[in-house]
Each structure stands twice: as C-alpha cells, then as structure tokens.
C-alpha positions as semicolon CSV with decimal commas, in nm:
position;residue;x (nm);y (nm);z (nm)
1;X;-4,404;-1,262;3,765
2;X;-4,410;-1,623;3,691
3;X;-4,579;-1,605;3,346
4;X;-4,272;-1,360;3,277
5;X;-4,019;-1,607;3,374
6;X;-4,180;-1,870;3,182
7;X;-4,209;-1,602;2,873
8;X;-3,846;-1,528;2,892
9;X;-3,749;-1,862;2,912
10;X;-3,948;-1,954;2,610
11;X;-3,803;-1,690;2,409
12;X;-3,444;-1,776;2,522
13;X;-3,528;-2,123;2,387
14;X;-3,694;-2,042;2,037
15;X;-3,368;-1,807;1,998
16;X;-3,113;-2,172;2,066
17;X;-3,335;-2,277;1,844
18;X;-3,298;-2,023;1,606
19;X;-2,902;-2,018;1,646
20;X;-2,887;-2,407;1,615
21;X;-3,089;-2,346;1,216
22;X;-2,812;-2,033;1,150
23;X;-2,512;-2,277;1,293
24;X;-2,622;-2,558;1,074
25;X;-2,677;-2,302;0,716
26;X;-2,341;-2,180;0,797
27;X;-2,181;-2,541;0,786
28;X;-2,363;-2,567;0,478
29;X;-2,122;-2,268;0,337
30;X;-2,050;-2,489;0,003
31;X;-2,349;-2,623;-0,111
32;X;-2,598;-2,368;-0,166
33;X;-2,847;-2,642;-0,222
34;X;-2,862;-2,765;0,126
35;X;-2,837;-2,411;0,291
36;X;-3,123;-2,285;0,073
37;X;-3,382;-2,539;0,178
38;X;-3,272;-2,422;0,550
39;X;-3,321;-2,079;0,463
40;X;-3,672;-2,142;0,341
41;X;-3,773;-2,357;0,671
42;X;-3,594;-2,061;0,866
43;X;-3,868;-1,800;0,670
44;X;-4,124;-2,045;0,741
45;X;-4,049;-2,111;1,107
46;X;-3,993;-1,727;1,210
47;X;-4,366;-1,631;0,996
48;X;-4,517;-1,887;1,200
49;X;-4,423;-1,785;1,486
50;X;-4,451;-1,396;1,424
51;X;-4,090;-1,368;1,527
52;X;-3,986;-1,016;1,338
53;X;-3,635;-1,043;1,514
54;X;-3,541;-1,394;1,321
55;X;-3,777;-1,331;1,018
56;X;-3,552;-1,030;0,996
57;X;-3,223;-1,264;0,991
58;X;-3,384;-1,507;0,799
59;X;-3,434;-1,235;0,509
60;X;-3,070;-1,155;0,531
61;X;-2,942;-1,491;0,506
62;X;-3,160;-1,539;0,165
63;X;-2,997;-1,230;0,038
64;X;-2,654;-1,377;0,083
65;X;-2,725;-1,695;-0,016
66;X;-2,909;-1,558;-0,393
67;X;-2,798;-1,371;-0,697
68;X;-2,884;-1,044;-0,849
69;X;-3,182;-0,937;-0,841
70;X;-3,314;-1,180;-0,580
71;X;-3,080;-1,075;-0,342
72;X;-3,158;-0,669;-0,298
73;X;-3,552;-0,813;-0,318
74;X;-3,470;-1,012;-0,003
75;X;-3,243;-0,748;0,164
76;X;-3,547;-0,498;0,101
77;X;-3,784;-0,749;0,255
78;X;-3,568;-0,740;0,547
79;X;-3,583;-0,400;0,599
80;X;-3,937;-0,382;0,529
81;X;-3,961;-0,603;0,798
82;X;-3,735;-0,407;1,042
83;X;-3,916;-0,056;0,978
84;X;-4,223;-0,222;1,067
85;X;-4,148;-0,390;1,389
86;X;-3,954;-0,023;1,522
87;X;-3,686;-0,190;1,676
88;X;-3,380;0,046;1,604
89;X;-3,114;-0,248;1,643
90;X;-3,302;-0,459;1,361
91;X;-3,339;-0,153;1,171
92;X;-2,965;-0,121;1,177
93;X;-2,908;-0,493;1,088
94;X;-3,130;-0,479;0,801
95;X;-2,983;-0,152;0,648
96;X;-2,636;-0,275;0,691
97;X;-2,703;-0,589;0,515
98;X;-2,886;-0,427;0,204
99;X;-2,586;-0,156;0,186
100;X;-2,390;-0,509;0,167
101;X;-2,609;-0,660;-0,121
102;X;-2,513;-0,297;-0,296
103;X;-2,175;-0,301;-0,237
104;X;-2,123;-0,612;-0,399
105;X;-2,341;-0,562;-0,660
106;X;-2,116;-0,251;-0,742
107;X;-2,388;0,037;-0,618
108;X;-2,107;0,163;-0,430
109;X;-2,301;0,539;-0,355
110;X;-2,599;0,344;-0,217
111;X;-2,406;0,089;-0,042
112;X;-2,234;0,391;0,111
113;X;-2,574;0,585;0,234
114;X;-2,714;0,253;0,352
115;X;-2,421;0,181;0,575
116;X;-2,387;0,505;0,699
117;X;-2,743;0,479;0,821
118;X;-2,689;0,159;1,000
119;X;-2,364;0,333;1,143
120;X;-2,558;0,656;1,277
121;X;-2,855;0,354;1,433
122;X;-2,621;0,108;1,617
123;X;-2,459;0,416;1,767
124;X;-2,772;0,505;1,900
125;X;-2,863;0,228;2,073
126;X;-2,445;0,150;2,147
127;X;-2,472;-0,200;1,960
128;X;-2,155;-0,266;1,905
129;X;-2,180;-0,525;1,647
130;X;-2,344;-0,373;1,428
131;X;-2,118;-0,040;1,446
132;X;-1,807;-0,266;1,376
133;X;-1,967;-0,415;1,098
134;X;-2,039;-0,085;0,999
135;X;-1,731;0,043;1,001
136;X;-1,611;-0,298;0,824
137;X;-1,831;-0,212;0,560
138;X;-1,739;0,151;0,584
139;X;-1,325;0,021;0,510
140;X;-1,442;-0,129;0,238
141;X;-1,582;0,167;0,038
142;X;-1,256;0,358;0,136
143;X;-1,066;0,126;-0,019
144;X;-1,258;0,123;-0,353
145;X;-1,221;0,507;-0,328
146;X;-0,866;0,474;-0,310
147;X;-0,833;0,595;0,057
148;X;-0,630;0,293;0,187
149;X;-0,426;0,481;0,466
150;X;-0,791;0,575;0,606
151;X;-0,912;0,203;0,558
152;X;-0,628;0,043;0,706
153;X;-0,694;0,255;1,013
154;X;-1,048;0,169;1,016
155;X;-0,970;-0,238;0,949
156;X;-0,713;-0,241;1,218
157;X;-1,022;-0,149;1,483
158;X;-1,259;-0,388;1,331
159;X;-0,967;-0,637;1,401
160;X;-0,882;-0,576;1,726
161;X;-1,275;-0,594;1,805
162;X;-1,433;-0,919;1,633
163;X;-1,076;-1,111;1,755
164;X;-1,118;-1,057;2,113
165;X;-1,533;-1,172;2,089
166;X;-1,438;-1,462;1,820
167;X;-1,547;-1,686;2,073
168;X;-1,863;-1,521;2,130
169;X;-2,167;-1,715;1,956
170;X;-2,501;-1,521;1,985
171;X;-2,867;-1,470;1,786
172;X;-2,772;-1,307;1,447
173;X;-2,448;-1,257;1,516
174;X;-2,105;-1,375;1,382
175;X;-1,780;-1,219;1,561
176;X;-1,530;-1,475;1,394
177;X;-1,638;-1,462;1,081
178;X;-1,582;-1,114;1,067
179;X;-1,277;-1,166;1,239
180;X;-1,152;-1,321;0,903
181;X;-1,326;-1,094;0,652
182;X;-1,146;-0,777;0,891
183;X;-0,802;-0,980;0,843
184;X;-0,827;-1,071;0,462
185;X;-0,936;-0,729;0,366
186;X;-0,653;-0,569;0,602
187;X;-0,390;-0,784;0,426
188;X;-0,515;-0,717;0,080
189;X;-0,527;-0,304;0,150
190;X;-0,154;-0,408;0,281
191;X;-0,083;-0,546;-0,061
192;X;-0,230;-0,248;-0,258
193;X;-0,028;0,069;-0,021
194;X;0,288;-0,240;-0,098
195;X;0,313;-0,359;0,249
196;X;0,387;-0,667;0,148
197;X;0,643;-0,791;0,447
198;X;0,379;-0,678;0,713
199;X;0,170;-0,948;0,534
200;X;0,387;-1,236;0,585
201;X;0,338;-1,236;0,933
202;X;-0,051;-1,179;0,945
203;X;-0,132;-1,457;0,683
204;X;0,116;-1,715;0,888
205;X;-0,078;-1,609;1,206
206;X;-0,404;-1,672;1,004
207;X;-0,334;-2,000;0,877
208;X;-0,257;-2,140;1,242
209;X;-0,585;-1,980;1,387
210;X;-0,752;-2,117;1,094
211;X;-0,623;-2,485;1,144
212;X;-0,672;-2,435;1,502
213;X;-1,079;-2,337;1,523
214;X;-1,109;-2,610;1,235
215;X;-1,209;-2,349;0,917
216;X;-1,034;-2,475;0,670
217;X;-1,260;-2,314;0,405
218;X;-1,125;-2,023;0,441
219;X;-0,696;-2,144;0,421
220;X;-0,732;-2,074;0,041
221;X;-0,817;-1,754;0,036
222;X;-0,523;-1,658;0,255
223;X;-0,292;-1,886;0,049
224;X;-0,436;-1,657;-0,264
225;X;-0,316;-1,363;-0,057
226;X;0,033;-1,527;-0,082
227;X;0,021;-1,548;-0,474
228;X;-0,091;-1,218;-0,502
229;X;0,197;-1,057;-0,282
230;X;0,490;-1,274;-0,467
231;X;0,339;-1,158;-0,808
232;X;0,387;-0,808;-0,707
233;X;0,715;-0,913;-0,574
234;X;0,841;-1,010;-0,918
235;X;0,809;-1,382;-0,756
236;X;0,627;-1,487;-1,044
237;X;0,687;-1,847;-1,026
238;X;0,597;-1,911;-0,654
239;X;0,317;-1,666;-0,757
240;X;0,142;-1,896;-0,984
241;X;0,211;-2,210;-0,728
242;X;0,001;-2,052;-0,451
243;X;-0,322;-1,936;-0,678
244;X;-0,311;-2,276;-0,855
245;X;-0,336;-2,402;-0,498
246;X;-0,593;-2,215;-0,387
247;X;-0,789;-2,313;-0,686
248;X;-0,749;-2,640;-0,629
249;X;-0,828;-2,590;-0,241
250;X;-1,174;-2,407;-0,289
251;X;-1,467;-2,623;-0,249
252;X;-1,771;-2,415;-0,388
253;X;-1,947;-2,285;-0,693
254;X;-1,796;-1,922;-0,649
255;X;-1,570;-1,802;-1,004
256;X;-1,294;-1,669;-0,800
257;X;-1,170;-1,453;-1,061
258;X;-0,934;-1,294;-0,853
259;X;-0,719;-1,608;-0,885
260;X;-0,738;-1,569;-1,230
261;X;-0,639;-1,247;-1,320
262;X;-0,340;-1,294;-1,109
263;X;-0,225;-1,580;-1,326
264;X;-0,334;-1,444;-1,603
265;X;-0,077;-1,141;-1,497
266;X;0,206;-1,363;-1,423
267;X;0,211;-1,573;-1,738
268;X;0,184;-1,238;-1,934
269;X;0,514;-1,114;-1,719
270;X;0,679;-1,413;-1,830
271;X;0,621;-1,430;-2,164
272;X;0,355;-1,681;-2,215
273;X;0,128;-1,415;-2,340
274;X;-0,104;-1,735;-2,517
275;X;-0,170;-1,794;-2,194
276;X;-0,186;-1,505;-2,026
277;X;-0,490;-1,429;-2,292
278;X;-0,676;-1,767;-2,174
279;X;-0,661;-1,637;-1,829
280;X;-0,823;-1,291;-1,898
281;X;-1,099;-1,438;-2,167
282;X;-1,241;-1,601;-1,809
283;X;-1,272;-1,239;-1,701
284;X;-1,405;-1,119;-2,011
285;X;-1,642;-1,423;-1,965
286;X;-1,748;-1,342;-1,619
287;X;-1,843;-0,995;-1,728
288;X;-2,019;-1,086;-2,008
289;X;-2,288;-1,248;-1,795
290;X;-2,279;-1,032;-1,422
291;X;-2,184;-0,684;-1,639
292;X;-1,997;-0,585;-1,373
293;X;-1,639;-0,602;-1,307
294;X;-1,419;-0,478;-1,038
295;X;-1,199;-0,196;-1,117
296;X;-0,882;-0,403;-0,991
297;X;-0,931;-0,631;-1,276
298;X;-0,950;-0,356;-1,533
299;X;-0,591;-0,417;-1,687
300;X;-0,724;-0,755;-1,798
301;X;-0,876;-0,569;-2,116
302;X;-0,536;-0,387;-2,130
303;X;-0,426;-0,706;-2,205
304;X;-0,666;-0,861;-2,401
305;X;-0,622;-0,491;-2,642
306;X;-0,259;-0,510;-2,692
307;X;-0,265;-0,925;-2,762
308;X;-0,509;-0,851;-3,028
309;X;-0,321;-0,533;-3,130
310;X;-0,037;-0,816;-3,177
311;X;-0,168;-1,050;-3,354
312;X;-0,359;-0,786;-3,596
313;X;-0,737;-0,914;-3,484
314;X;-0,879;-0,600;-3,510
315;X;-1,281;-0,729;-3,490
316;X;-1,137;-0,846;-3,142
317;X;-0,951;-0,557;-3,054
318;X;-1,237;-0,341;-3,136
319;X;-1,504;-0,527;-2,914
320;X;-1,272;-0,482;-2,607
321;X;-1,202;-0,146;-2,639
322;X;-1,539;-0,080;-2,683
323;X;-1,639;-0,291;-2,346
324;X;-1,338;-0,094;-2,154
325;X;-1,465;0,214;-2,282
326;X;-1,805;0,119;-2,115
327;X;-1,645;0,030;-1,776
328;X;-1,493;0,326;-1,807
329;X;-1,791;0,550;-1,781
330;X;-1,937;0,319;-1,542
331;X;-1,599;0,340;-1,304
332;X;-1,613;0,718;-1,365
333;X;-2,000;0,773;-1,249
334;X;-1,991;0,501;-0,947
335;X;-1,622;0,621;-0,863
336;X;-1,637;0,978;-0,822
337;X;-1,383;1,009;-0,579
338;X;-1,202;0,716;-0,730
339;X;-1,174;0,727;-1,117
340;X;-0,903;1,045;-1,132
341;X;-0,671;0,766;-0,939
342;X;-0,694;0,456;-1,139
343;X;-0,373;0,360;-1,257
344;X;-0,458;0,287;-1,597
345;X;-0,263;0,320;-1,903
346;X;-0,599;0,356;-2,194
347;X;-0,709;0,679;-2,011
348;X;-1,090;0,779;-2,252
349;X;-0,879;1,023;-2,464
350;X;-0,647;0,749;-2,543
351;X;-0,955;0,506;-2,562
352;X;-1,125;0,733;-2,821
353;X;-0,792;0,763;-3,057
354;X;-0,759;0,421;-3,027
355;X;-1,069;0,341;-3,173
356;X;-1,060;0,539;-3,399
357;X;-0,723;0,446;-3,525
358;X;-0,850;0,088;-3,542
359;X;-1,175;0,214;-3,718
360;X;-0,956;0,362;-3,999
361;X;-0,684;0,040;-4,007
362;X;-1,016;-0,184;-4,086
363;X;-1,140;0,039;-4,345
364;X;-0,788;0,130;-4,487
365;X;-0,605;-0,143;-4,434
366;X;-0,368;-0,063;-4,739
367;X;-0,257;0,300;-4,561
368;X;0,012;0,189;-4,406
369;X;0,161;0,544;-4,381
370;X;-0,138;0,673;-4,111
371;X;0,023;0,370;-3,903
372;X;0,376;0,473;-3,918
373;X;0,287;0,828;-3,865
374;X;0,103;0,758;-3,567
375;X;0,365;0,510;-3,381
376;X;0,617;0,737;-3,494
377;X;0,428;1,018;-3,303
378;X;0,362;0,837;-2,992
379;X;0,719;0,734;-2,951
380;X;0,818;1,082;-3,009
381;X;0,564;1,162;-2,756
382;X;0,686;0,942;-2,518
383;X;1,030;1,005;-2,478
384;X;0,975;1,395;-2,472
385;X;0,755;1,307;-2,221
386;X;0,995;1,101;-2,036
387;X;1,332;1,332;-2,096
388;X;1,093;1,632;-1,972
389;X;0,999;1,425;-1,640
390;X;1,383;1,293;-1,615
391;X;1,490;1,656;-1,682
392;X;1,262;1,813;-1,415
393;X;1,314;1,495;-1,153
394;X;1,703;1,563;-1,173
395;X;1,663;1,899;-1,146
396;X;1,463;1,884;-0,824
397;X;1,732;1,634;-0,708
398;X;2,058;1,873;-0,769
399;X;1,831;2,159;-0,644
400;X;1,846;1,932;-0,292
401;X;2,200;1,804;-0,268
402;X;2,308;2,225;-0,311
403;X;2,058;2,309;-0,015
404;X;2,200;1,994;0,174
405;X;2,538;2,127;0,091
406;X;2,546;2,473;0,226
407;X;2,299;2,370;0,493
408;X;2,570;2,131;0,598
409;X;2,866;2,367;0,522
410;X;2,667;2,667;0,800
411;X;2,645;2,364;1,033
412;X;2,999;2,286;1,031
413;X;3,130;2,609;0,995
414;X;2,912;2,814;1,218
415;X;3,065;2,989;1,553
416;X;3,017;2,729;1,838
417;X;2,916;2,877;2,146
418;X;3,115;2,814;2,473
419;X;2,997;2,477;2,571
420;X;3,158;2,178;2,711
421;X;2,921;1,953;2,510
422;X;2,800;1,958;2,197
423;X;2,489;1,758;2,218
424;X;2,343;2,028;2,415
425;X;2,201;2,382;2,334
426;X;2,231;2,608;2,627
427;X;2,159;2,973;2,628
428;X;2,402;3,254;2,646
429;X;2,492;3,269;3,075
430;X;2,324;3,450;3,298
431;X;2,305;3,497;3,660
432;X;2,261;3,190;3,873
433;X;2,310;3,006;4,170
434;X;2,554;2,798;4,268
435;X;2,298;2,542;4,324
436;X;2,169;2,572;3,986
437;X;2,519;2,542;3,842
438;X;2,500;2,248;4,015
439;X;2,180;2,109;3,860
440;X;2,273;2,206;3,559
441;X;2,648;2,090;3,549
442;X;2,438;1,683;3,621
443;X;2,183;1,726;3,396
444;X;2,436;1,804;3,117
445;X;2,642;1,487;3,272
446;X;2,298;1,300;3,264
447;X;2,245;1,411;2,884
448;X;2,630;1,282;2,805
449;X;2,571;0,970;2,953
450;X;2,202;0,920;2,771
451;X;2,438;1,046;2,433
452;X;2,676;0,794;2,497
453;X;2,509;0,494;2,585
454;X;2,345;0,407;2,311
455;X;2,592;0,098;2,243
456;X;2,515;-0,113;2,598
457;X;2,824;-0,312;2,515
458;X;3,050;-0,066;2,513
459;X;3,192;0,169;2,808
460;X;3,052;0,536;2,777
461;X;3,420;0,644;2,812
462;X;3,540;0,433;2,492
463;X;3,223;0,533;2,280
464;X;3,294;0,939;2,345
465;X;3,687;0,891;2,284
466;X;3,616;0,737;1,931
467;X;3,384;0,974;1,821
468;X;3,606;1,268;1,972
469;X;3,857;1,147;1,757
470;X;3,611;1,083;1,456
471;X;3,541;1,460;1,447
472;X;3,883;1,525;1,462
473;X;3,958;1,278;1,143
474;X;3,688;1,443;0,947
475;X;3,826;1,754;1,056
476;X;4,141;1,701;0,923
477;X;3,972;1,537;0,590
478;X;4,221;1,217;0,654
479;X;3,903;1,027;0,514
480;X;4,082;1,180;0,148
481;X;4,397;0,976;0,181
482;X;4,286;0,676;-0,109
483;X;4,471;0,432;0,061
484;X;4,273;0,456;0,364
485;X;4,109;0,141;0,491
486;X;3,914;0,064;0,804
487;X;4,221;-0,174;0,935
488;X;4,466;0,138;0,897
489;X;4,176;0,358;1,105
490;X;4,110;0,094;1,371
491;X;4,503;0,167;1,446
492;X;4,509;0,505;1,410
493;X;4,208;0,555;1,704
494;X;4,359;0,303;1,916
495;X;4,080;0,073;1,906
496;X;3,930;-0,258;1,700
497;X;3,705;-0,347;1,410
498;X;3,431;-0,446;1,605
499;X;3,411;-0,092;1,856
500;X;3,473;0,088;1,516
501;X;3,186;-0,080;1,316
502;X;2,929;-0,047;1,624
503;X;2,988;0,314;1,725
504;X;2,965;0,427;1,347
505;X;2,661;0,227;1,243
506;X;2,468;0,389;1,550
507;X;2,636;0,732;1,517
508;X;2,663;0,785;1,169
509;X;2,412;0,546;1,070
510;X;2,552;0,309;0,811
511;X;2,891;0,090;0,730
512;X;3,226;0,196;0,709
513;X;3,268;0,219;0,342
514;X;2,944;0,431;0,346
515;X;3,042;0,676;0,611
516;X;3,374;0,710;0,398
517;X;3,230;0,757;0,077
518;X;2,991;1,042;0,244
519;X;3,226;1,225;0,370
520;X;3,411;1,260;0,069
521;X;3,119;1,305;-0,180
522;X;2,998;1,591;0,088
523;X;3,354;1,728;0,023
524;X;3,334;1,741;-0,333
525;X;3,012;1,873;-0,371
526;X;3,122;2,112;-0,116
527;X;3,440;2,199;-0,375
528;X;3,265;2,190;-0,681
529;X;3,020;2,470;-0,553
530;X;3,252;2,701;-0,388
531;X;3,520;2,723;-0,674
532;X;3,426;2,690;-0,980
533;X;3,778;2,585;-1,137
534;X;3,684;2,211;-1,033
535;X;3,421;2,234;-1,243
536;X;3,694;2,243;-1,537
537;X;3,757;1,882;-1,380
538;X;3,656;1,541;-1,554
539;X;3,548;1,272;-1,338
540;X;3,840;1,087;-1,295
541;X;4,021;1,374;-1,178
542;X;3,781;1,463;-0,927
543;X;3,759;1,085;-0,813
544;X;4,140;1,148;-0,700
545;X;4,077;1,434;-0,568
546;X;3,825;1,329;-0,278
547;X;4,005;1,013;-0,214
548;X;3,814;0,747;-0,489
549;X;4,018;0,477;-0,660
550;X;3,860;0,533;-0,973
551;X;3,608;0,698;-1,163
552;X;3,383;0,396;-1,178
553;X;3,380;0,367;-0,804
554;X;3,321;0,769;-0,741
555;X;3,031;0,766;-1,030
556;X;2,868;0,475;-0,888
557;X;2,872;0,584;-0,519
558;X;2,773;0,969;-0,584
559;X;2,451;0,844;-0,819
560;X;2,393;0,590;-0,467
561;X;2,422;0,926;-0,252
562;X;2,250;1,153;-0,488
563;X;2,033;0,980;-0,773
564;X;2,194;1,186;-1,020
565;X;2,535;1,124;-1,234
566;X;2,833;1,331;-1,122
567;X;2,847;1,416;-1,530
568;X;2,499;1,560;-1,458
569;X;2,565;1,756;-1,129
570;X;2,883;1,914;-1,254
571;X;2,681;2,057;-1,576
572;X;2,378;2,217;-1,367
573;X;2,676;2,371;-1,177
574;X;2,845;2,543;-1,482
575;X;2,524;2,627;-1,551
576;X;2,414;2,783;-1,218
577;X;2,798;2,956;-1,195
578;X;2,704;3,060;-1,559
579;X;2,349;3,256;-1,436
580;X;2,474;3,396;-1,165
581;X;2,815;3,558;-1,310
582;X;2,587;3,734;-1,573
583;X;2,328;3,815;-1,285
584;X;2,680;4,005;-1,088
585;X;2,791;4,138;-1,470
586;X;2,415;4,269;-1,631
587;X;2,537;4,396;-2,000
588;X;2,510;4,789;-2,039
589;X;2,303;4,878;-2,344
C-alpha cells in the first residue's frame, strides 16, 4: 500500500514535470528555435524514462512544431507509439493529431478517416477532450466541404465546452487554446454563410478575454477577422487598415497569406490593380514552394489571369492558367463533396478554351478576327444568359404577387363565420353547457386581451378601437384619397401620431407610408387582374388611380413591394388575359 502511494506520487510529479516542459514550449510559440531544442529534451526525457504517455505528447508537439514531411513522420511515430502501449485514450490523441498534420497538409480524405477514428476512441473511453477536439477537427472538414450550417452547429459545442474548462491546465491537454481556435474558426464560417454583424460582437468579446488572460499573440488574428468582414462589407478602406495591422502585430515566421489575399482583393476593388497583382504574386509565391493552396485563395489566379489578359503578357497568362488548371484537378479529387460548389468564375471548360484561345493568340498574333469573334460571342453569350435568368426570375416573381393576390382577395372576401372576434377560429356551435359557455366566453376574453396587449404602453381598449377603425378605413379604401396624410388620419381615428405609429408598426408591421403604399399597390394589383380594361392603363394613370402622386413614386414603391416594374407586371397580365381568352375561345377548324 505504501509503495503505491509513493508510486503515485512519483508519477503525479514526473507529470508537473512534464506540464512545466509543455508550459514553457508553448511560451516559446514564436521562436521555433527555442521550442525545438525543448521538444528534443522532452523526446529525450520521456525515452529515458520509458514514459509512452509523454513520449506520445512529445511526438505530437514535434509534428506541430516541423514542416512537411517531418511532420506526418513524427505524427506517425506518435501513433506508433500509442498502438504499442494499448492505451485507447493515447491511441485517440495520437490519431487525432496525425488527422491534424493531414488536414493541414491538404489530405483532407485522410485527415477525415483519422479523425473519425479518434472520434469513435475517445467516445469509448468518454474522454471528453479528445471528442471535442474531434469534433473541432470534424467542423473543420465541413467547412472545407462547404457544409457551414452543419459546422457552425458543431463549432458552437466545441465553444461552449473548451470556454467553461479554459481554466483547466492538465498533462497533454490545452482547453483555452482551443477555446480560441473554436472562436476564430466560428467567426470565420460566420463570415463565409455572411454573418457578418453576429461577428462584431464575438471578436469584441475576444479581444477583452484576450487582453485579460494576457495572449496577446493571438489579438491579430482576430483584428484580421475584422479586415476580412469590412472587405466583404464593401468597407474597403478600413479593410486594408486592420490586415496591415495585423501584419504588423504578428510576431513569428508564419506567411500569413490570408492577410494577403485580402489586400490583394481590396486594392483590386479599388482600382489599384498594380497592386492588387503584387499582393497575389506572394500567393503565387507561396505555392510555388508548399504546392498547395487553399481553395479560398483560388480567385488570386483569377486575378493574376485577367491582369495579364490586360496588359497582353500572354507567357504569363499562360503559366497561371496552366497552375489553376492543376489546382483545379487537385480541388476536384480532394474535394469531392466540395468542388461542384466553388464559386469560381474559370470553371475547366472555360479553363480549356481559354488556353487554347491564348495558345492560338501567341501563334497568330496577326488574326485579330478569331479575337473579335470570340469576345463578340461571349458577350452575346452573356447577356442571353442574363436576359434568360432576368426573364425566368421575373417571371417566378409575377407568378407570386398573382397567388398573393387572390390568396389575399379569398381572405378578405370569404364568408366570416358568426364570431365576436376575429383572432379566433371556433367551430360551428354545438351543444354545451352553460359552464362551458362560460369557459369559453374567458378564454376568448383571455385571447383578446393577449391580441391586444402587445403595445404595454398603451390601454387594450385604445389599441382594439384603432385597429377596429383601421379595418374599417381599408374597408372603405379611404387609403385612395392622394391627399391623405398620417396628420389628416390621426384626426380622423380620434387619436395621435405617436398611438398611430406604434399600433401599426406592431400590427401591420412597418411605417405609415409603407402600410399606405401596400394597401394601395394590393388594390391595384387586385384591379389590374380582375378587369382587364386597366390593363389599357399607362402608369401614370394607374398611379392616380390607387391614390400615388405620381408615376415616379407608384413605380418606385411597387418594384420595393414586388421586385418587378409595374411596366413589366402589366405586360405578363395582357399576356396571361391573352392565354386564357383563347383557352375560353379554342378556334374551330
């Protein structure tokens, strides 16, 4: 019993030990120098001592802290290591961490298969690092599949867990750290699904938590986060201020070529396309040595194509359509689920008659007409393209505002059953007790009171008499009188500006001028496709008729409503009357 004591004891104090050397490579985060020669006396200590567990960690801080190759060597050592000692929870770690050295060494499928592995181990055994980290890891391959909705869901966990342990400090494991890596890769998902506002917030918070637990090193990758939302944002300017900042704030060796496709993308929205070109070379540069490159940075070739295409380089424009071309089929083999969903404008068809094109312009530089004949084709192309998509999306939207229309006309129209309120659908009477009149006469009174007090600053009473007399004023279509402002309505009711506003932005859900302009554009839609003599009407006519000022005013609210132009609507109608009068009226042969 006492030699056990004194066993555990001695254990708990080579793994302090062992936490102090992982504490001290982790300060160590910017100069790889330093934290190698740790790493090495961390290999050497743990052999010594026939420690598996922390020869195990050792191996996987090695593979972090080397490049490709040296880095899957190490992560294989690891698991080498882990298989041999059968301890399921090392087994786990060391799978996990070579599915990492995969991932971002762009072996996405084996990344994938080595994570789910850890995932099905630490579940297991119920280790709930390691099934967090799993399911980190697991986020991140979801997102380069394109399934961001799914990673979000999956990031938001691994958030919630590593926050509430970022405290926690144990052997071979790291709950803040992954804390941050959760939160940057949540708020850069955010950014691709467009969510930028949600991402305000979350990098503020992160800054503070950063500055408060004294890790600086990571405030520029947040502020990067910043740059990247305002370029999407059209905020080009403050764009390029916060990635030139967190350039200037990094402190290590790494290229951080995020950073500089973004400003490469900003000077190239601004018009210093000169630039723009110097940022994306660095890119080009970067690939030329790793050949690798992320898909998110595959417009940078776009770019570098069309600046050559400019300029007339055609040796240049060649050799980077030629390198996209091979990303390309890379992207296509390690992105199965992926590739179909790349937003890219030089899909391989395109690619291929690209090249080609520039093949011929280097031989044939003199036959100008294949060049004219080409542009002149693709412009052609592209507006037929874009009238048939225009053509098909107004279509779909006059298809909807006719449904809306006659939906809304039944609504209005249909018989009302005998009810004293409106909000409520009660069935056709039947026997019942007085009781349950009872019951049912306060529930109803319950339902008008939960109706009506959706404004807690006004009085129930004052709330139902304006909107009794609102159905009344559509009823009588008063809202057609041109002259009609909300001054002259607040008299009519009885009541003021403010009561007025309140009740009809809760009610009706939006201003006064909008509610107005509704009801009237719902009326002349509603004219326009029950008699077809107002289609015989021009705009301005029709403006008068529903209670507009002018045409410019009834054009410029019905495309608001609608999406389409009045101009528009009224033709698809003389063309719907058209079809169905000769539908009624088949011709005899």
């Amino acid at each position: 019993m006492f030699t056990d004591n004194l066993n555990a004891q001695d254990n708990s104090k080579k793994k302090i030990e062992y936490q102090e050397i992982e504490l001290k490579i982790d300060s160590f985060h910017n100069d790889q120098k330093k934290a190698w020669e740790l790493i090495q006396k961390y290999i050497k200590k743990a052999k010594d001592e026939g420690n598996k567990e922390a020869l195990v960690y050792a191996y996987r801080y090695a593979s972090n802290f080397s490049q490709y190759p040296e880095n899957i060597r190490n992560a294989n050592l690891a698991l080498s290591i882990a298989k041999d000692s059968k301890d399921e929870r090392l087994l786990a770690n060391a799978y996990l961490n070579r599915g990492t050295m995969y991932f971002q060494e762009g072996y996405y499928q084996k990344s994938l298969d080595d994570v789910l592995v850890a995932n099905i181990n630490a579940n297991n055994i119920n280790d709930e690092y390691i099934i967090y980290k799993s399911i980190y890891l697991i986020a991140q391959n979801k997102i380069y599949l394109g399934l961001h909705e799914d990673a979000a869901k999956e990031l938001l966990i691994c958030i919630d867990f590593f926050k509430k342990r970022s405290t926690d400090s144990k052997f071979g494991q790291d709950y803040q750290t992954y804390y941050i890596y959760s939160m940057l890769s949540y708020i850069d998902n955010n950014t691709k699904m467009g969510k930028m506002q949600e991402n305000q917030k979350l990098i503020s918070e992160s800054i503070n938590y950063l500055e408060d637990n004294d890790l600086q090193q990571f405030i520029p990758y947040f502020i990067s986060s910043q740059g990247t939302d305002a370029y999407y944002q059209k905020d080009y300017k403050s764009s390029i201020a916060k990635l030139t900042q967190a350039l200037e704030m990094y402190n290590d060796k790494y290229p951080h070529i995020t950073e500089i496709y973004y400003l490469g993308l900003n000077n190239w929205k601004i018009g210093k396309k000169t630039i723009a070109v110097k940022f994306m070379e660095v890119i080009d540069n970067q690939y030329n040595k790793s050949n690798r490159l992320d898909p998110q940075f595959r417009s940078a070739y776009e770019i570098l194509i069309k600046y050559n295409d400019s300029i007339k380089n055609r040796d240049k424009q060649l050799e980077y359509i030629d390198k996209l071309m091979i990303l390309d089929k890379s992207y296509e083999k390690n992105f199965k689920y992926l590739y179909p969903k790349i937003n890219k404008e030089y899909d391989t068809k395109k690619l291929i008659s690209e090249k080609n094109k520039v093949e011929n312009l280097l031989i044939l530089r003199s036959n100008i007409f294949i060049l004219i004949l080409v542009i002149s084709l693709g412009i052609i192309l592209f507006f037929s393209i874009r009238y048939y998509r225009i053509k098909k999306l107004y279509k779909q939207r006059f298809e909807n505002i006719i449904t809306n229309s006659e939906t809304e006309h039944k609504k209005h129209f249909a018989p009302k059953e005998i009810v004293e309120n409106p909000i409520l659908e009660v069935q056709k009477p039947i026997a019942i007790s007085d009781k349950d009149v009872k019951e049912l006469n306060l529930e109803i009174l319950d339902k008008q009171d939960e109706y009506y007090s959706k404004i807690p600053s006004l009085n129930t009473l004052v709330v139902k008499s304006i909107l009794t007399q609102l159905e009344v004023f559509e009823a009588e279509e008063r809202y057609l009188d041109s002259q009609l402002t909300q001054k002259i309505l607040v008299e009519e009711l009885g009541t003021n500006s403010t009561y007025l506003s309140k009740i009809i932005n809760t009610y009706k859900g939006s201003n006064f001028n909008v509610y107005i302009n509704n009801l009237r554009l719902n009326y002349i839609i509603n004219l326009l496709r029950t008699n077809a003599q107002y289609l015989q009407y021009d705009v301005k006519e029709l403006a008068n008729i529903c209670g507009f000022s002018n045409a410019e005013s009834f054009s410029d609210n019905f495309y608001r409503k609608f999406e389409i132009k009045p101009s528009y609507f009224i033709k698809m109608m003389k063309e719907k009357s058209k079809s169905s009068s000769q539908s009624h009226n088949p011709t005899l042969d």
